[in-house]
Every structure is written in structure tokens, then in C-alpha cells.
C-alpha angles and dihedrals in degrees: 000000000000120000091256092053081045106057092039095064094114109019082060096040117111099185115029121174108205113207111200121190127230092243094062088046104048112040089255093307099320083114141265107341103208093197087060092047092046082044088054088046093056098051090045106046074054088071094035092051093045078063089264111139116220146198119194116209109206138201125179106084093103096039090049090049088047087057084045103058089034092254121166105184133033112267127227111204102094100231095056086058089040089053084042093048089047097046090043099052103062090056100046085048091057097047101056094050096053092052091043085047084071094062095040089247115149111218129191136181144258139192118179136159125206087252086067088057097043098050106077091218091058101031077064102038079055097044093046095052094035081057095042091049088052092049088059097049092248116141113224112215111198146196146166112276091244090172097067105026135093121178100031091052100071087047097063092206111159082140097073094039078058095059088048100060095048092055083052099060097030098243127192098220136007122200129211115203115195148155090262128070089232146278123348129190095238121010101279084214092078104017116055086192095059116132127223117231117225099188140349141147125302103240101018104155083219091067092060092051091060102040125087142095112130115253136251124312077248091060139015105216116092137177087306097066096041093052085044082046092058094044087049089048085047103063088067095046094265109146110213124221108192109195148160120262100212091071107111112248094354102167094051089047079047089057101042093057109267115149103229130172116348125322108220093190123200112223095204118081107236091246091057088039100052093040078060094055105050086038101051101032110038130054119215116265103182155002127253106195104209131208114224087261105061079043094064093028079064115034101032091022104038088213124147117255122271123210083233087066099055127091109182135005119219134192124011116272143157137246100274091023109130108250133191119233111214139163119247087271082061094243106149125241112170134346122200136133130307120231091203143037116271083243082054097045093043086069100040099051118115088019134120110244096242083074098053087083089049091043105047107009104239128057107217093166132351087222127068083209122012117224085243091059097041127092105197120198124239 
């Protein structure tokens, strides 16, 4: 990546998910600090109002329920971080939506667990409302879903969920702010010769070695999870900033081309990352025959694929199942995957899409398979 291609990563960005730790929202732990957040809203109503759509990825609710009950350090019983996460969210919620009022900016949220990322049902059901939200000019503000779940939740790693959800919309670029400039050779802490690192590789084994140090007494995640994060966000082609939140109108110096933090770069395109990753990862479940028409609709057209435009239905698959699209001679001419259940889809075929809610009763998608979740073959 040349200098030029460096410092455009988010003023070229169309999509950007912004990742803030619980630290720089907080206060360091004293509880939710409504001028950063109203600092944060303006920076990033900046970008959503340059046409960038944007996901904010938030910590805090734990750290805000923890001020609330007069906490001082982070508990360990689960249920004590699940009350916290409860009592906290709906703070930090409230909050966001009244600084991004000022700018007339819409906000919703999201809760998600990594199970909901991992189950293809759900990892659809997420992506298709998370589209939906961004269409509408809404920013989605998530985080973790700390009042249901066990594991995930000792490990404070909405770093990783980050990176999730920028894998899941397919993001240019996801930024990590946090209470530290970047990434060092060694920790700086400890070492006064450490050297910061610019810009490297996402995923260079040599990164991981370097990177270490726990986190604040706030959060638990430190320079290792956000170095795992970026090689995560780059397996879809989502390049990482890691940077420091104290910098003073850090995202419009990030859109004007100031190279800020440490750039973690992925080397594959998305397309060719995404094709890698329906190819690699899923097995095909199912056959879409397709008339001469959805052929052309998808590989001259690049259109999603309409139930009109389908003949015959093979194999038995679910809704989110990955599923081959031939000709009636069986050559392939795209894979992606299906928004309903082979039985679904066996009564919807050769239908406009205005009939699938009398059909069926209930309209999921109007596409068997939509244009994001479809690979098609040159």
C-alpha cells in the first residue's frame, strides 16, 4: 500500500465501524461522561454527514453500572457484571441519542453476542437490519449483549465484536480508540526505548509478539485483542487504525488524510476476501435452477436474485445455508446465501415477490438470495 493509498483509508471509506473503549467514555471508570460522548457525536456526525455510514461500537455499560452501584473494581461473579451491564445500558443508550439529537442524527441499538455472528440464521437476520438501519441514515450503536451472556463476558472483548461487525458489513476500515497512541514494539510503559509502529500488516505473527500489557481496571482487553481484532477485520478486507482517543478531532484529521495512530492494512481486496470466505468456510447446501433471465439479472446486471426468476429447487437447506445457482445443464453461476428454507423457497419460485407474504405469510427477504451475500463467477 503506497503512502497515497495510506493516508486515504477513511476519507475514502464508505462504510467505517468505529470501535470506543470504556476508559474514554467514562472518565476511567467514574461513569458515563456525557461531554465525551457529545465530543465523539460531533466527530462522528462530521463523517455521517460527508455520506460515510458509520457503526459505532461502544463500550461503557459495564463501567457506568459499576459507578452506579459505587464499585471500585471490576467484579468477577457474572451476575454482578451481568446486573452492571443491564443498569449501565440503558444510560450509555440515552445518552448517545440525546448528542447525536443535536445534529438531527437518528441512532438505534444494537445487542449482539458473537453467537449471533457465528449462526448463519442470525448472522443474516444482523446483517439484514444492520443494512436496513444504515439505509435509513440511522447510526447503530452496538454492544455486546453483557446481560445474557457467560463466557464472552470475562473476556471484555468488544474488540473482537468490532471486528465482527466489520467483517459483517463488509467495512473498509474499522477503528479502534483507545487510551493509548497505537501500537509499540515493546510496552512503553516499561520500556522508555520502545518504538511506535506507524504501519504493518494485519495478521503479522510478529505483531502479536509485541503486543501485550492488561487493560485498565475499566476494561479487560489490552494491545493483544486489538491486534487479534485487526487480523479478524482483515480477513474481510477491513483495514484497522488503532489510536489514541485523546487526540483533538481525531476522526476529521482522519478524513482529511492525516495519518494518526497505527495503521494495521489488509493485503486482500474485500471481494476476494469475501469469495474466500463462502467458498472456504461453507459447504453447499442446495441448487437454484435459474431461467435465462435471473442469469443475466446477476452476472451483467449484478442484481439479487428474485424468486420469479427461479425454475426448480434441489436439496434441502435452511434460511442462511450457502446455495449454488446453475442452469438447467448444472453449470454454476453464482453461490451465496439463501434468505429462506428449500421447503420456502419451493413455494415461492417462479413468483413476484409481492406474493411471497401471501404465500407464505410472512415476507423475511424479497430476494431468495441478496446481491451482498452472493459471490457471482466470472
Amino acid at each position: 500500500m503506497s503512502e497515497t493509498q495510506q493516508t486515504a483509508l477513511v476519507k475514502d471509506a464508505k462504510r467505517v465501524v468505529i470501535k470506543i473503549g470504556s476508559s474514554l467514555l467514562t472518565n476511567n471508570g467514574k461513569g458515563i461522561d456525557s461531554n465525551e460522548i457529545a465530543r465523539w457525536a460531533k466527530q462522528i456526525a462530521y463523517l455521517h454527514q460527508r455520506g460515510q455510514q458509520v457503526v459505532l461500537v461502544s463500550s461503557g455499560a459495564i463501567a457506568e453500572g459499576m459507578a452506579r452501584f459505587g464499585w471500585n473494581k471490576r467484579p468477577k461473579l457474572v451476575n454482578q457484571l451481568q446486573a452492571a451491564a443491564a443498569v449501565g445500558q440503558i444510560a450509555l443508550a440515552q445518552a448517545y441519542e440525546t448528542a447525536f439529537k443535536e445534529y438531527g442524527i437518528q441512532t438505534a441499538q444494537i445487542l449482539l453476542t458473537h453467537d449471533d455472528l457465528a449462526d448463519r440464521h442470525r448472522y443474516l437476520n444482523a446483517r439484514s437490519t444492520l443494512n436496513t438501519l444504515l439505509e435509513l441514515n440511522v447510526i447503530p450503536i452496538i454492544n455486546e449483549n453483557d446481560t445474557v451472556i457467560t463466557k464472552e463476558i470475562q473476556l471484555g472483548d468488544n474488540d473482537t465484536l468490532g471486528a465482527l461487525v466489520a467483517n459483517l458489513l463488509e467495512s473498509e476500515v474499522y477503528i479502534i480508540l483507545t487510551d493509548q497512541e497505537g501500537l509499540y514494539d515493546s510496552d512503553p510503559r516499561k520500556n522508555k526505548d520502545a518504538k511506535f509502529i506507524h504501519r504493518a500488516e494485519a495478521g503479522d505473527p510478529a505483531l502479536e509478539k509485541m503486543a501485550g500489557g492488561a487493560g485498565t481496571h475499566v476494561g479487560t482487553g489490552g494491545m493483544m485483542t486489538k491486534v487479534l481484532a485487526a487480523k479478524r477485520a482483515a480477513r474481510s478486507g477491513a483495514h484497522t487504525i488503532i489510536a489514541s482517543g485523546s487526540e483533538e478531532n481525531l476522526l476529521p484529521r482522519l478524513c482529511n488524510g492525516e495519518s494518526i495512530g497505527t495503521e494495521l492494512y489488509a493485503q486482500i481486496p474485500i471481494l476476494s476476501a469475501r469469495k474466500q470466505w463462502l467458498a472456504a468456510h461453507l459447504h453447499i447446501s442446495g441448487y437454484l435452477v435459474l431461467d435465462d433471465g435471473a442469469i443475466a439479472a446477476l452476472t451483467q446486471h449484478g442484481k439479487s436474485l428474485l424468486p420469479i426468476g427461479v425454475t426448480e429447487v434441489r436439496g434441502d437447506f435452511e434460511r442462511g445455508d450457502l446455495v449454488a445457482c446453475i442452469d438447467k445443464e448444472g453449470n454454476e453461476y453464482a453461490r451465496g446465501l439463501v434468505s429462506y428454507s428449500a421447503e420456502d423457497a419451493h413455494q415461492i419460485i417462479g413468483k413476484p415477490s409481492s406474493q411471497i407474504g401471501k404465500i407464505l405469510g410472512a415476507v423475511t427477504d424479497i430476494d431468495l438470495i441478496h446481491r451482498d451475500n452472493m459471490i457471482v463467477h466470472n
